[in-house]
DSSP file (Angstrom, degrees, kcal/mol; ACC not computed):
  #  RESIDUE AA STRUCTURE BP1 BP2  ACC     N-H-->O    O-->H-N    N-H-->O    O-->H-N    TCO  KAPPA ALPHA  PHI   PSI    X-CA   Y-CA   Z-CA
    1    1 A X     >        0   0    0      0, 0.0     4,-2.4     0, 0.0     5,-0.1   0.000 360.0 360.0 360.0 -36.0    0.0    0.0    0.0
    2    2 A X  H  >  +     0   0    0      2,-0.2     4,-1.7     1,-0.2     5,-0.1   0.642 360.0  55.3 -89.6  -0.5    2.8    2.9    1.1
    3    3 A X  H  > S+     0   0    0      2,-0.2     4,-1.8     3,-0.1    -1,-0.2   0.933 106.6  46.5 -76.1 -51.0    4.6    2.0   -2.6
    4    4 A X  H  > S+     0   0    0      2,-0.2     4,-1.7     1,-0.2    -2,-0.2   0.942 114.1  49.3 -66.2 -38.2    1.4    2.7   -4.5
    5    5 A X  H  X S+     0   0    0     -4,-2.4     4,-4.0     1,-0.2    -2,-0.2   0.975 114.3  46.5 -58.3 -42.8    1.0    6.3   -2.1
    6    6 A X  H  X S+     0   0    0     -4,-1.7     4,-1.8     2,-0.2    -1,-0.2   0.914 113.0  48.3 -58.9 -39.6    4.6    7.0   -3.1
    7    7 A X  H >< S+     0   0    0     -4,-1.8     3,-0.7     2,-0.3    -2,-0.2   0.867 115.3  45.3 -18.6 -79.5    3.7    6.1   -6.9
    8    8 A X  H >X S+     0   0    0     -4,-1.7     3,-2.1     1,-0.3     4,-1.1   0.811 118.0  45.7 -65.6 -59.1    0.5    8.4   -6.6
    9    9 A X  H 3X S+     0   0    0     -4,-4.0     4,-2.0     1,-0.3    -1,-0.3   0.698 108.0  52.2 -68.2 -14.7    2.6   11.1   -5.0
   10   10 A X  H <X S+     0   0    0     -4,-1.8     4,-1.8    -3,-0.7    -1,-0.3   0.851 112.4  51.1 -83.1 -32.4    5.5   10.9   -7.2
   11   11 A X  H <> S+     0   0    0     -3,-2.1     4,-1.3     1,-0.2    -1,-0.2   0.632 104.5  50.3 -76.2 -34.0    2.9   11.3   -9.9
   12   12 A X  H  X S+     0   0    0     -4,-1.1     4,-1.9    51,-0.2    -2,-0.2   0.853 111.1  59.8 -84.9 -21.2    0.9   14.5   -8.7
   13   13 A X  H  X S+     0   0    0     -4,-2.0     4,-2.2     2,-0.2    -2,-0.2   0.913 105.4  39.5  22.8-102.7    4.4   15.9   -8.4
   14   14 A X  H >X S+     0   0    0     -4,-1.8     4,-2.8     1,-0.3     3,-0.9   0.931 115.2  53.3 -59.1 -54.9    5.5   15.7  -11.7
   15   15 A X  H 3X S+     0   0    0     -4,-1.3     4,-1.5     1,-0.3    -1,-0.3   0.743 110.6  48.9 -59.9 -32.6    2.2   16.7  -12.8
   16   16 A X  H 3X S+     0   0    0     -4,-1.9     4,-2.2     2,-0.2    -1,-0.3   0.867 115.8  41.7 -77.6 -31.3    2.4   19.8  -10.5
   17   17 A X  H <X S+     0   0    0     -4,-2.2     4,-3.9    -3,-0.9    -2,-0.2   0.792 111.9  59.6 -60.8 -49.1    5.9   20.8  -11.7
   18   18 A X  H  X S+     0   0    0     -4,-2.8     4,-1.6     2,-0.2    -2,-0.2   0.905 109.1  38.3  -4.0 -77.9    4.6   19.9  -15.0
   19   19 A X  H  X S+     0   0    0     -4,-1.5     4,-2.2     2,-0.2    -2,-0.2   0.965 119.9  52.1 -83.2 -78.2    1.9   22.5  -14.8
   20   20 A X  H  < S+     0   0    0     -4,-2.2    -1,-0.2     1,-0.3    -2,-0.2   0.765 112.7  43.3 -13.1 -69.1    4.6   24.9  -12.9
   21   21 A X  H >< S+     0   0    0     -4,-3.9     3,-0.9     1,-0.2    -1,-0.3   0.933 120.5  42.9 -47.0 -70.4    7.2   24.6  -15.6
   22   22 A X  H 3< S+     0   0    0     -4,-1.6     2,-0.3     1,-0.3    -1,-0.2   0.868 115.3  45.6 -17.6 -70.4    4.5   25.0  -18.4
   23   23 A X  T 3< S+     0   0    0     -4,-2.2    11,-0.7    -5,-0.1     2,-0.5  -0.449  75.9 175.7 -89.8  49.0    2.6   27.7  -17.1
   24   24 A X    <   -     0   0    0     -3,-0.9    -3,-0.1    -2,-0.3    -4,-0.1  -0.580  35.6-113.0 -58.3 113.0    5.1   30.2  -15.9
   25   25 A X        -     0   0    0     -2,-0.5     2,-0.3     5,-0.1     7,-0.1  -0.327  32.8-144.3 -50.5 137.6    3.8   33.9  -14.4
   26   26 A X        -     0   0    0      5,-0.1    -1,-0.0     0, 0.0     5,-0.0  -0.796  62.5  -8.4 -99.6 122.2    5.1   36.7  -17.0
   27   27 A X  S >  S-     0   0    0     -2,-0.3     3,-0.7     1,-0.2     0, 0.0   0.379 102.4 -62.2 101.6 177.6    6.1   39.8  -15.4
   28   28 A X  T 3  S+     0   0    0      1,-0.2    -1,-0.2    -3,-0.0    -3,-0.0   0.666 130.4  44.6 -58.1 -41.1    5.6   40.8  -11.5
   29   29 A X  T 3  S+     0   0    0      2,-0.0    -1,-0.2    55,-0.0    -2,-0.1  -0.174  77.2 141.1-134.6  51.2    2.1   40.7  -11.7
   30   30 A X    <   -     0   0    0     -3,-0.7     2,-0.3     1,-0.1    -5,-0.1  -0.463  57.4 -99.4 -85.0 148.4    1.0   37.7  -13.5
   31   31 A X        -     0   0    0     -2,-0.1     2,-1.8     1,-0.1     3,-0.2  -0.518  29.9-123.5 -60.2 121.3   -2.0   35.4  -12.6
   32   32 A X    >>  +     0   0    0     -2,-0.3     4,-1.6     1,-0.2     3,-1.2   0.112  50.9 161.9 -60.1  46.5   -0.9   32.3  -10.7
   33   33 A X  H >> S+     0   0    0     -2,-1.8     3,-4.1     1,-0.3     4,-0.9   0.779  71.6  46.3  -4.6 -90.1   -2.6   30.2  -13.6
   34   34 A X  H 3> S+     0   0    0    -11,-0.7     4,-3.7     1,-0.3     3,-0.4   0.641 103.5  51.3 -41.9 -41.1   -0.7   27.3  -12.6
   35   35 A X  H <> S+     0   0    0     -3,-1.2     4,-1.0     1,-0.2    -1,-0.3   0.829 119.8  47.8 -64.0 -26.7   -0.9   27.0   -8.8
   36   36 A X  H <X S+     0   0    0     -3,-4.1     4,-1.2    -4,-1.6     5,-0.2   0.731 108.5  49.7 -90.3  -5.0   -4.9   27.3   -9.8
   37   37 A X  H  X S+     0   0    0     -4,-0.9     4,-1.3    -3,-0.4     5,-0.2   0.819 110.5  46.5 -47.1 -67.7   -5.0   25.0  -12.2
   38   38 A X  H >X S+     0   0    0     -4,-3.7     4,-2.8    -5,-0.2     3,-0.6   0.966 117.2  50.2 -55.1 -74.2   -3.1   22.2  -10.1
   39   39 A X  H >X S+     0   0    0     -4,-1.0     4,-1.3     1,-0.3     3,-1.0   0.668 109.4  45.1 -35.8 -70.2   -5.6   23.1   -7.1
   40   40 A X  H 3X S+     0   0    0     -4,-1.2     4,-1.8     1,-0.3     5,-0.3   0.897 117.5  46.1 -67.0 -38.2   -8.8   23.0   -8.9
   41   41 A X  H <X S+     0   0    0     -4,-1.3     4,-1.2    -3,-0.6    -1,-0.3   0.897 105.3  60.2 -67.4 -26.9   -7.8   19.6  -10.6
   42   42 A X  H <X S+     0   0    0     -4,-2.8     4,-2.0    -3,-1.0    -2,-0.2   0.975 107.1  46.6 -74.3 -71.1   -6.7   18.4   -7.5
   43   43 A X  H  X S+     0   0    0     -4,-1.3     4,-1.7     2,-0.3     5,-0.2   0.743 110.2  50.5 -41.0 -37.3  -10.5   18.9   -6.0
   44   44 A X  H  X S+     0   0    0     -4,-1.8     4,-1.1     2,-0.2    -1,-0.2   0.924 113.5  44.0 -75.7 -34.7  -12.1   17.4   -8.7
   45   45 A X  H  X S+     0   0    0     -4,-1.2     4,-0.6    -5,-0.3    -2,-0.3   0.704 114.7  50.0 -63.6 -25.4   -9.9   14.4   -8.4
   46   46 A X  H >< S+     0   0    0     -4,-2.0     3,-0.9     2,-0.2     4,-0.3   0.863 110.7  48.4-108.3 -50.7  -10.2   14.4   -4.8
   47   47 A X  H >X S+     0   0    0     -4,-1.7     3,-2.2     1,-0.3     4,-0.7   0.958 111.9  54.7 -55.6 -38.2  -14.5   14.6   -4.8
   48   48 A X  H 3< S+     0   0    0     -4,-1.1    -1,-0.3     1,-0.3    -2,-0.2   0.797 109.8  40.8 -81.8 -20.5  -14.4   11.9   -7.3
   49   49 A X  T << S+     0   0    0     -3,-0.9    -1,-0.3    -4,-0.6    -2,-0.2   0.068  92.1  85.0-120.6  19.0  -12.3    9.5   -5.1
   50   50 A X  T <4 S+     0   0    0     -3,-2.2    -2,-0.2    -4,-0.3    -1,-0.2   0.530  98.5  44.3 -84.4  -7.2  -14.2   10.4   -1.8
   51   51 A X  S  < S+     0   0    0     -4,-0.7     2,-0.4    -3,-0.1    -2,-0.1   0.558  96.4  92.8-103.7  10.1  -16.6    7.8   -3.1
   52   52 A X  S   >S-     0   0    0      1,-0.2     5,-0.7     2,-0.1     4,-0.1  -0.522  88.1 -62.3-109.7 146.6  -14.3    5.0   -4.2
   53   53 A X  T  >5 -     0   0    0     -2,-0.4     4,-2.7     3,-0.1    -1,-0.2   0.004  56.4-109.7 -11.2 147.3  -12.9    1.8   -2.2
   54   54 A X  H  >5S+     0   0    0      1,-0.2     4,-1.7     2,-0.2     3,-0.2   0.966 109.2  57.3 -69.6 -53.7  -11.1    2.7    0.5
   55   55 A X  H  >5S+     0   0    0      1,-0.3     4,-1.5     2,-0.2    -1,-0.2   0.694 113.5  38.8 -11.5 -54.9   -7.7    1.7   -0.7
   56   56 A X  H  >5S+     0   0    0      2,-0.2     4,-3.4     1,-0.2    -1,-0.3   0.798 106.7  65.8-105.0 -37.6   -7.7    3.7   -3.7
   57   57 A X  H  <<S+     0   0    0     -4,-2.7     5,-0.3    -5,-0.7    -2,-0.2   0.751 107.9  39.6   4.8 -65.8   -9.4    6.3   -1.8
   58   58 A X  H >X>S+     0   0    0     -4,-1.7     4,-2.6     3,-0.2     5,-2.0   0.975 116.5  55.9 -77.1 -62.6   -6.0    6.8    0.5
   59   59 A X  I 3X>S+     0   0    0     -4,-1.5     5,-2.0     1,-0.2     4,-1.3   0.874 118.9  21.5 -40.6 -66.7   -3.8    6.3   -2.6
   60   60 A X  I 3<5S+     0   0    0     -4,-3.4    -1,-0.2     1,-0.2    -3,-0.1   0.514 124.9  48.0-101.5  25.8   -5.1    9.0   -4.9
   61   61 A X  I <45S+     0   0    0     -3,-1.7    -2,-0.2    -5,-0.2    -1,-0.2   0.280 130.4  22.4-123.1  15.5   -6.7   11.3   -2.8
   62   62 A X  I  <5S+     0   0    0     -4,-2.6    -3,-0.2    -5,-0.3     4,-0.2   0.804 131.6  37.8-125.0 -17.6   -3.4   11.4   -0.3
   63   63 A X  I  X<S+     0   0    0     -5,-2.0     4,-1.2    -4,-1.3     5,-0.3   0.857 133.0  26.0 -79.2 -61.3   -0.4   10.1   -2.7
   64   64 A X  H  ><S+     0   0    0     -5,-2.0     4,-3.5    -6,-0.3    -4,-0.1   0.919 131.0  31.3 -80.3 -42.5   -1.6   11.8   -5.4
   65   65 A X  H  > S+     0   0    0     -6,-0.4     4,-0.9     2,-0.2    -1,-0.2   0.540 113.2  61.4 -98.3  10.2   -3.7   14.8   -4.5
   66   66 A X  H  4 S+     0   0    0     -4,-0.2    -1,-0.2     2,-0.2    -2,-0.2   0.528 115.7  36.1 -85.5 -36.6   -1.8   15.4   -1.5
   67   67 A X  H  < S+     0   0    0     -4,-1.2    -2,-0.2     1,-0.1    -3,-0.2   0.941 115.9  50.4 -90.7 -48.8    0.9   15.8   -3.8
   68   68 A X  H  < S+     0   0    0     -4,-3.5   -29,-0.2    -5,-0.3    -3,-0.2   0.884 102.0  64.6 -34.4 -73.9   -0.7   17.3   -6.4
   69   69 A X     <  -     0   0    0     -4,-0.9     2,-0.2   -31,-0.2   -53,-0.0  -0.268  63.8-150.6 -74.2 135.7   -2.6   20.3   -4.5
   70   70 A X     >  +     0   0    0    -35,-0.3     4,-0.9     1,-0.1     5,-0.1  -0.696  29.9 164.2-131.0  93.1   -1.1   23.1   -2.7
   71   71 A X  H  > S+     0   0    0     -2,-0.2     4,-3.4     1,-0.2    -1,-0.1   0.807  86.7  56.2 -72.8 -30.0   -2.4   24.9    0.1
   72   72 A X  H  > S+     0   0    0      2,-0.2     4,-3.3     1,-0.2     5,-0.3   0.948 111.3  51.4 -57.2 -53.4    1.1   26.6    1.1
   73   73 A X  H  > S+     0   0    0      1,-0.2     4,-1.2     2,-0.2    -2,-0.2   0.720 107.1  49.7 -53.5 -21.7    1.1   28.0   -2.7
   74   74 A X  H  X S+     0   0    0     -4,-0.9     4,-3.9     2,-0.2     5,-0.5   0.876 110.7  44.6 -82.4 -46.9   -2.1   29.3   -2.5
   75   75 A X  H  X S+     0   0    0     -4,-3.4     4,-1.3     1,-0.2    -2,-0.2   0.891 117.9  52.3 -69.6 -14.8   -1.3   31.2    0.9
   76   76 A X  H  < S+     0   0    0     -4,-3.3    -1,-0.2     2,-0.2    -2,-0.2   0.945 111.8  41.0 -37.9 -57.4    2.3   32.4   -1.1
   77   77 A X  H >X S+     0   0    0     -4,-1.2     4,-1.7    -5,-0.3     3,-0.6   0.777 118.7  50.4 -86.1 -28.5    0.6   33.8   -4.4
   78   78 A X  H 3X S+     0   0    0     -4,-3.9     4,-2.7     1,-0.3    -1,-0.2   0.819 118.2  38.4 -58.8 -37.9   -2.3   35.4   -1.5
   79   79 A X  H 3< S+     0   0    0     -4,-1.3    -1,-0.3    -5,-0.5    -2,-0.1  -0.289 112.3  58.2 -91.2  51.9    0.9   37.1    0.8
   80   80 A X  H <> S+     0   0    0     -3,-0.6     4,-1.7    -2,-0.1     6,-0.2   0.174 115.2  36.1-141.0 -66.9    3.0   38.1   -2.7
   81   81 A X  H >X>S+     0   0    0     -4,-1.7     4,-1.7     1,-0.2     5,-1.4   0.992 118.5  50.2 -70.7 -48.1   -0.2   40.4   -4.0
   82   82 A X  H 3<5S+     0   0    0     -4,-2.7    -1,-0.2     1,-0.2    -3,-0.1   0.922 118.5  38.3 -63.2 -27.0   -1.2   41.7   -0.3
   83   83 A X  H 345S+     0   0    0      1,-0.2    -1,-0.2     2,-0.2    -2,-0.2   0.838 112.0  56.7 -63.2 -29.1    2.7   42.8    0.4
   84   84 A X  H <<5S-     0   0    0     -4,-1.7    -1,-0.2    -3,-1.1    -2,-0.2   0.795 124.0-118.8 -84.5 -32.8    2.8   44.0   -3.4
   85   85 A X  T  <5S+     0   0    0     -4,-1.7     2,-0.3    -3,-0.1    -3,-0.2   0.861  71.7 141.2  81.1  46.6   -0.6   46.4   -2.0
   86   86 A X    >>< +     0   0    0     -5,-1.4     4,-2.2    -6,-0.2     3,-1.0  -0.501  20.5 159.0-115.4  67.0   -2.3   44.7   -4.2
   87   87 A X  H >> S+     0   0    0      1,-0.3     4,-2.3    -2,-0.3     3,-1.4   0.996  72.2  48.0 -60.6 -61.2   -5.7   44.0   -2.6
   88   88 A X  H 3> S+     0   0    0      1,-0.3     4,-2.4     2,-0.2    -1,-0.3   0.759 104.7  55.6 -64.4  -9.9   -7.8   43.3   -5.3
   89   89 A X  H <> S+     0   0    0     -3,-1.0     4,-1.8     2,-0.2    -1,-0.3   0.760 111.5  54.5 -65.1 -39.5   -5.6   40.8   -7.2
   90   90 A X  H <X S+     0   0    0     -4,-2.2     4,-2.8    -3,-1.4    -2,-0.2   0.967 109.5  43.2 -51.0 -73.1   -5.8   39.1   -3.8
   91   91 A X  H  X S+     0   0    0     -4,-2.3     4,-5.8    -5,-0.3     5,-0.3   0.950 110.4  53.9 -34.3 -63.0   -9.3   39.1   -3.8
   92   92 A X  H  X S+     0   0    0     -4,-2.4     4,-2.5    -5,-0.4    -2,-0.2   0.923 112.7  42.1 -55.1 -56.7   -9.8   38.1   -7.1
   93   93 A X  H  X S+     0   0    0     -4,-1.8     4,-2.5     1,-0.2     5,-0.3   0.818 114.0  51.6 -28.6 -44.5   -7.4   34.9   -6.8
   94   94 A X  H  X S+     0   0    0     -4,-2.8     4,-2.0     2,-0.2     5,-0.3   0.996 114.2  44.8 -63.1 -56.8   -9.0   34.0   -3.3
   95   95 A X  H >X S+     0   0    0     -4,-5.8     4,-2.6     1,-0.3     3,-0.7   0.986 120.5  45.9 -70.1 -62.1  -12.9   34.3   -5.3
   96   96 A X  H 3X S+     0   0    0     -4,-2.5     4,-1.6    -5,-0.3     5,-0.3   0.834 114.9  41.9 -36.7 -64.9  -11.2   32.2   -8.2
   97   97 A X  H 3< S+     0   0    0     -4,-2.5     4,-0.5    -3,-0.2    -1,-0.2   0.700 122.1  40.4 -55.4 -34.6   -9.4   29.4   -6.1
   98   98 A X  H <X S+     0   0    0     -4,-2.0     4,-0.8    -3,-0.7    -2,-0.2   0.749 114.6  49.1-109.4  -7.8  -12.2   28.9   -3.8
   99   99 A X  H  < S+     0   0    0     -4,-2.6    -2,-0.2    -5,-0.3    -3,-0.2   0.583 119.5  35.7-101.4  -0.2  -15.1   29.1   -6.2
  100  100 A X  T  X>S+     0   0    0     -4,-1.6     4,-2.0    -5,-0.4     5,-0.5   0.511 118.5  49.6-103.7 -10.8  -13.7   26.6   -9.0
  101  101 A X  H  >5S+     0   0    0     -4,-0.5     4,-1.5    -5,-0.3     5,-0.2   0.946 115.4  52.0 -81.8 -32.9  -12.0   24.2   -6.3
  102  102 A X  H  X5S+     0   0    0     -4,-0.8     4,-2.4    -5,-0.2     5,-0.3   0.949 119.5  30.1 -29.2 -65.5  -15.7   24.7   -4.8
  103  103 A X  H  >5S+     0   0    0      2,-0.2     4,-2.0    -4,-0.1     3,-0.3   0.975 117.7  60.4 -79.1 -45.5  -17.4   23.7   -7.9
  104  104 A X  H  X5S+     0   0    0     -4,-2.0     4,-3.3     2,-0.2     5,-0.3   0.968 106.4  45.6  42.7-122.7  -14.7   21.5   -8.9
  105  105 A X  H  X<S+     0   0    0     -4,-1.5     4,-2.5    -5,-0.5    -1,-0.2   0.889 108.3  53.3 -21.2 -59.8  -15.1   19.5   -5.9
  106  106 A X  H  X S+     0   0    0     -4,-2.4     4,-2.2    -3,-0.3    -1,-0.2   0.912 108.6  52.6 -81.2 -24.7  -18.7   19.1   -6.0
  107  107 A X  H  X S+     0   0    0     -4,-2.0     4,-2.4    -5,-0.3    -1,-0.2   0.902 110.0  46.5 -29.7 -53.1  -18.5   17.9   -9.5
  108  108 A X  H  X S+     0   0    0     -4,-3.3     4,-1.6     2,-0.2    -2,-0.2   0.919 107.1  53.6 -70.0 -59.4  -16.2   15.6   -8.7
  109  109 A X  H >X S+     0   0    0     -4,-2.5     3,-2.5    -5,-0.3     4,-0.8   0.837 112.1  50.2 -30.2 -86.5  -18.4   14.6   -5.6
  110  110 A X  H >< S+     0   0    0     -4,-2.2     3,-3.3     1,-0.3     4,-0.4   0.782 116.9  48.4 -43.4 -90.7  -21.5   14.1   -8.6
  111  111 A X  H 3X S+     0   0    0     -4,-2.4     4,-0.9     1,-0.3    -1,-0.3   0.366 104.7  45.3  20.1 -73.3  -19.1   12.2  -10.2
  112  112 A X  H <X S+     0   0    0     -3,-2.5     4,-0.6    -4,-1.6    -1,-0.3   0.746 110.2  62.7 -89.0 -33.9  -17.5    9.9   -7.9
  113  113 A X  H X< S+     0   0    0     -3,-3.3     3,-2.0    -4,-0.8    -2,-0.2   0.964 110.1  40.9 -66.4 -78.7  -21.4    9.1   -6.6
  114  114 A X  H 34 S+     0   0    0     -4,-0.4    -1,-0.2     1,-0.2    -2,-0.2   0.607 118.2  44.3 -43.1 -39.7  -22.2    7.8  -10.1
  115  115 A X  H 3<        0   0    0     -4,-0.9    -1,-0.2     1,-0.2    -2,-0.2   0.366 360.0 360.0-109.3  16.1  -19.0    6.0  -10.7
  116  116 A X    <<        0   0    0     -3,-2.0    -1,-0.2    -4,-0.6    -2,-0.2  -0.030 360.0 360.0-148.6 360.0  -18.3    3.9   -7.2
């Protein structure tokens, strides 16, 4: 079991570094695209496997979306625009990150009901 969590984690990783690498912020006051990207993929993958066998359950939603999803990144890219005195870039990112990992999520949720 802890081979397949290392697997999964090794796999949201890459994917997250992936996404990082890809999707690099342009200039000082670029969107963090990527860090919201991983994170709202990370919530739908994580609703969808709150309904599945337990096993697979731990694997991809604590190997993989554990790894995957970043809550430290989110509160970085939140403290980088309020220090910048950038309130409303803040805002918007917070309303973004928590209303598509919100919907996201419950998708996922819909999902995961149907498919376990």
């Amino acid at each position: 079991m802890i081979g397949w969590i290392v697997l999964a984690a090794a796999l949201g990783g890459l994917i997250r570094f992936s996404t990082e690498y890809l999707l690099p912020p342009v200039g000082t006051k670029a969107f963090p695209r990527a860090t919201l990207i991983v994170n709202v993929a990370g919530s739908f993958v994580l609703g969808i496997v709150t309904s599945a066998p337990h096993d697979l359950r731990l694997i991809l939603g604590t190997g993989l979306c554990g790894a995957l999803t970043t809550f430290s990144g989110v509160s970085l890219q939140l403290s980088r625009r309020l220090s910048s005195g950038d309130r409303r870039a803040a805002l918007q990112y917070l309303g973004f990150t928590l209303a598509l990992g919100l919907g996201a999520a419950s998708l996922g949720i819909s999902l995961g009901h149907y498919l376990f």
